[in-house]
C-alpha positions in Angstrom: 0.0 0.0 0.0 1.3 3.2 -1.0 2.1 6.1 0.4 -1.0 8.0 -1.6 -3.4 5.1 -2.0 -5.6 7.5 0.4 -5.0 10.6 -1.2 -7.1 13.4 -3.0 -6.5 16.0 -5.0 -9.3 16.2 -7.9 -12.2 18.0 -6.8 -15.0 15.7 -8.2 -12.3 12.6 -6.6 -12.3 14.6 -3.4 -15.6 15.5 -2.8 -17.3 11.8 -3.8 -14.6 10.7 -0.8 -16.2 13.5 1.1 -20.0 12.3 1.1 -19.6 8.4 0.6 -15.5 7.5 1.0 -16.4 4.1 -0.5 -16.5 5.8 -3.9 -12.7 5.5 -4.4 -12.0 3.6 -1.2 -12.8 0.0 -1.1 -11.6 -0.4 2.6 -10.5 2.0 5.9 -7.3 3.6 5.5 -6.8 2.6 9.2 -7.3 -1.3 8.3 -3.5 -1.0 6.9 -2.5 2.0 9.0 -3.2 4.9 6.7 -4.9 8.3 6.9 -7.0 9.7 4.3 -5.4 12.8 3.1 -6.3 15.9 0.8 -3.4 16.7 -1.3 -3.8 21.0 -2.4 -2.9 21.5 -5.7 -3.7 22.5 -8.9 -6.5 19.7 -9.3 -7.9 20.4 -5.8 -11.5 21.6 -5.5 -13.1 23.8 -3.0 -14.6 20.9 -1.3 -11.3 19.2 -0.6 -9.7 22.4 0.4 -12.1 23.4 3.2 -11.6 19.5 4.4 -8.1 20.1 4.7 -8.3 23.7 6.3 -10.4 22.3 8.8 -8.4 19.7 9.6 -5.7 22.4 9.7 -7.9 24.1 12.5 -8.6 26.8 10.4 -12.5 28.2 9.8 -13.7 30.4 6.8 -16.5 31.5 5.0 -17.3 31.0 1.7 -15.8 34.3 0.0 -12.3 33.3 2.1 -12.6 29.9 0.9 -12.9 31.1 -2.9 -10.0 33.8 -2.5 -7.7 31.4 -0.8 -8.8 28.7 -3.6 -7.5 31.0 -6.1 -4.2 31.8 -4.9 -3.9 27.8 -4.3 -4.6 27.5 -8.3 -2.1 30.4 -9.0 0.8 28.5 -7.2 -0.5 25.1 -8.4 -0.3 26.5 -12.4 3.3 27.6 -12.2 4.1 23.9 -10.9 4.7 24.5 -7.1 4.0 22.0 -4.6 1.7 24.0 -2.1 2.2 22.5 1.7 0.6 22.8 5.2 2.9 25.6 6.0 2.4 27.5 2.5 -1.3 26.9 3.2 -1.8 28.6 6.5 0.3 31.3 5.3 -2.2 31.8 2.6 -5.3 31.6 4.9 -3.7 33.7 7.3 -3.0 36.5 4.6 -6.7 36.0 3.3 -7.8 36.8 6.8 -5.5 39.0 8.0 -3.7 36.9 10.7 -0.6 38.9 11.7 2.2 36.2 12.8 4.6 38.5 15.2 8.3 37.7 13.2 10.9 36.5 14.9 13.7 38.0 13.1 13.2 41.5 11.2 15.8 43.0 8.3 16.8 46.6 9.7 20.1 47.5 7.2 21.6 45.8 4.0 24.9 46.8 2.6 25.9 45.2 -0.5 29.7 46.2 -2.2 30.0 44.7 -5.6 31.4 45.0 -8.8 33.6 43.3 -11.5 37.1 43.2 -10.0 35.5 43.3 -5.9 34.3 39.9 -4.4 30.6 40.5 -3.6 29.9 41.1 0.3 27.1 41.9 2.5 26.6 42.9 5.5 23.3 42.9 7.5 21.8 44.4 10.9 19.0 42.4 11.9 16.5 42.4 14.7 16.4 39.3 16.2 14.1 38.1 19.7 14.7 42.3 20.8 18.4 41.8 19.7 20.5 43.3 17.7 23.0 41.0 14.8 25.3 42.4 12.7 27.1 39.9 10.6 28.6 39.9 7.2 29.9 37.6 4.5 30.9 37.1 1.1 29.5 34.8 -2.2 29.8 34.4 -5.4 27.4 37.2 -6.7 25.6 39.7 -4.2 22.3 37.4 -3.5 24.6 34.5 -2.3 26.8 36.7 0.1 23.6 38.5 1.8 21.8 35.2 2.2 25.0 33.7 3.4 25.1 36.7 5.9 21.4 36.1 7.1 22.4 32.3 8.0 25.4 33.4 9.8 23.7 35.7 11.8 21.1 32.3 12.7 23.2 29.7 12.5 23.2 29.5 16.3 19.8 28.2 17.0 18.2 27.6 13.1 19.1 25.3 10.7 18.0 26.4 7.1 18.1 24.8 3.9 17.9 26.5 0.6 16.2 24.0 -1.4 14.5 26.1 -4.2 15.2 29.7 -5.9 13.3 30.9 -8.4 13.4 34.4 -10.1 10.5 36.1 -12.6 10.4 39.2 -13.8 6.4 40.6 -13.2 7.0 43.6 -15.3 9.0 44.6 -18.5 12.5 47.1 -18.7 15.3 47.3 -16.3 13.0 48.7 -13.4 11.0 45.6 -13.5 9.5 44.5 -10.3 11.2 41.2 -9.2 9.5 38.4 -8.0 11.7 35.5 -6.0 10.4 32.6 -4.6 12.3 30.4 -2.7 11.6 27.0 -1.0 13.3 26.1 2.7 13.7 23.4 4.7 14.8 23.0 8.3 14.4 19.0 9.5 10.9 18.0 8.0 9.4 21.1 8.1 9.5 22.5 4.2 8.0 25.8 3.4 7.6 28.7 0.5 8.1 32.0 0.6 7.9 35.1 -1.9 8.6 38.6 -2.2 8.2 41.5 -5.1 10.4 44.3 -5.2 11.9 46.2 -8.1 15.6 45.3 -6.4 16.6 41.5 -7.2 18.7 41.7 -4.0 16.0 43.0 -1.4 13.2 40.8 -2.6 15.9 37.7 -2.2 16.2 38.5 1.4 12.9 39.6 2.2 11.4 36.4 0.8 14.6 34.2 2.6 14.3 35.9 6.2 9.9 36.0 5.2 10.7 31.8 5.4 13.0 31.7 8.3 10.0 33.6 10.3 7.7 31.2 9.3 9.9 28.4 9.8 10.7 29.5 13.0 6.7 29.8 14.4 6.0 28.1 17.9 9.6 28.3 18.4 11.4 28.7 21.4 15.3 30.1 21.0 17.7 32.1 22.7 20.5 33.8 20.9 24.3 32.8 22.0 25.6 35.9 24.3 28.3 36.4 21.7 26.2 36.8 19.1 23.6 38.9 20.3 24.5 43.1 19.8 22.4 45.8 21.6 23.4 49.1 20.5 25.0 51.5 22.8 22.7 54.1 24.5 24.6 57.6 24.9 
């Protein structure tokens, strides 16, 4: 028995499980110790989607349903995998569910150019306390996200599994979308951002999946690391 011989995505598939799970299952799931799941994707109805934001604990009306159904579609279309965590970051947006963050960007330096090695250097606000770190890469994306992981290396382990880059609009002041896809142990998440700067919507996005990587977690920076600034 396979790992999704009690899963549903289609919306007709889904909701024929929903009022009579005989349809398209011939025994329990729990007989060979399954669960019946709802896989959101691009085949996944409204049906099948409230099922699984229930089961998420999360409660919405019909015109959230259809607005969080949409951007589910969107993502689906352009061939990402949407999960829990990308899920309740969509309903939370749809209803307006301010997470507080964890870790907040204050100051970005980038130096770069043809004969320099990129760096970065980044002043962040982490848990009331201030990190300064800095690295280098091999273009100015890869040194600032480098600098965001060394600043939480000391109580997060991240994973860069995914980055993708689109340009939403035409010329050289296009507004950059990046998405990017973390891990950290079996927790796996997406995250995007849109500015017209390549280099802030990378780490907005990045420090965007930290946060939400990072939710119902309890950490302490290492007394070393930590910064307050001086008061005069």
């Amino acid at each position: 028995v396979g790992e999704n011989a009690f899963a549903h995505e289609s919306g007709i598939h889904a909701d024929g499980v929903i009022k009579n799970s005989a349809t398209y299952e011939p025994i329990m799931p729990e007989l060979v110790g399954h669960r019946r799941k709802f896989i959101v994707g691009k085949h996944v109805g409204t049906k099948g989607l409230n099922n699984r934001l229930q089961e998420l604990g999360i409660e919405v009306n019909d015109d959230q349903l259809n607005e969080i159904f949409l951007k589910v579609k969107d993502l689906g279309d352009k061939g990402k995998t949407v999960t829990d965590t990308d899920l309740e970051a969509i309903a939370e947006h749809v209803l307006n569910i301010e997470q507080e963050k964890k870790i907040n960007l204050d100051e970005l330096t980038i130096v770069s150019g043809n004969k320099i090695r990129p760096t970065a250097s980044i002043k962040m606000n982490i848990e009331d306390k201030e990190v300064i770190e800095a690295d280098v890469g091999i273009g100015p994306v890869d040194a600032a996200i480098n600098a965001v992981n060394k600043g939480i290396k000391n109580f997060a382990d991240i994973k860069l599994e995914e980055y993708h880059v689109d340009a939403v609009t035409g010329g050289t002041d296009a507004l950059i979308e990046v998405i990017v896809k973390l891990n950290s142990g079996d927790k796996i998440i997406s995250a995007r951002a849109t500015e017209p700067d390549i280099i802030n919507a990378s780490v907005e996005a990045y420090i965007d999946g930290v946060n939400r990587l990072l939710e119902n977690k309890h950490f302490s920076l290492d007394k070393k690391q930590g910064k307050k600034s001086k008061k005069n």
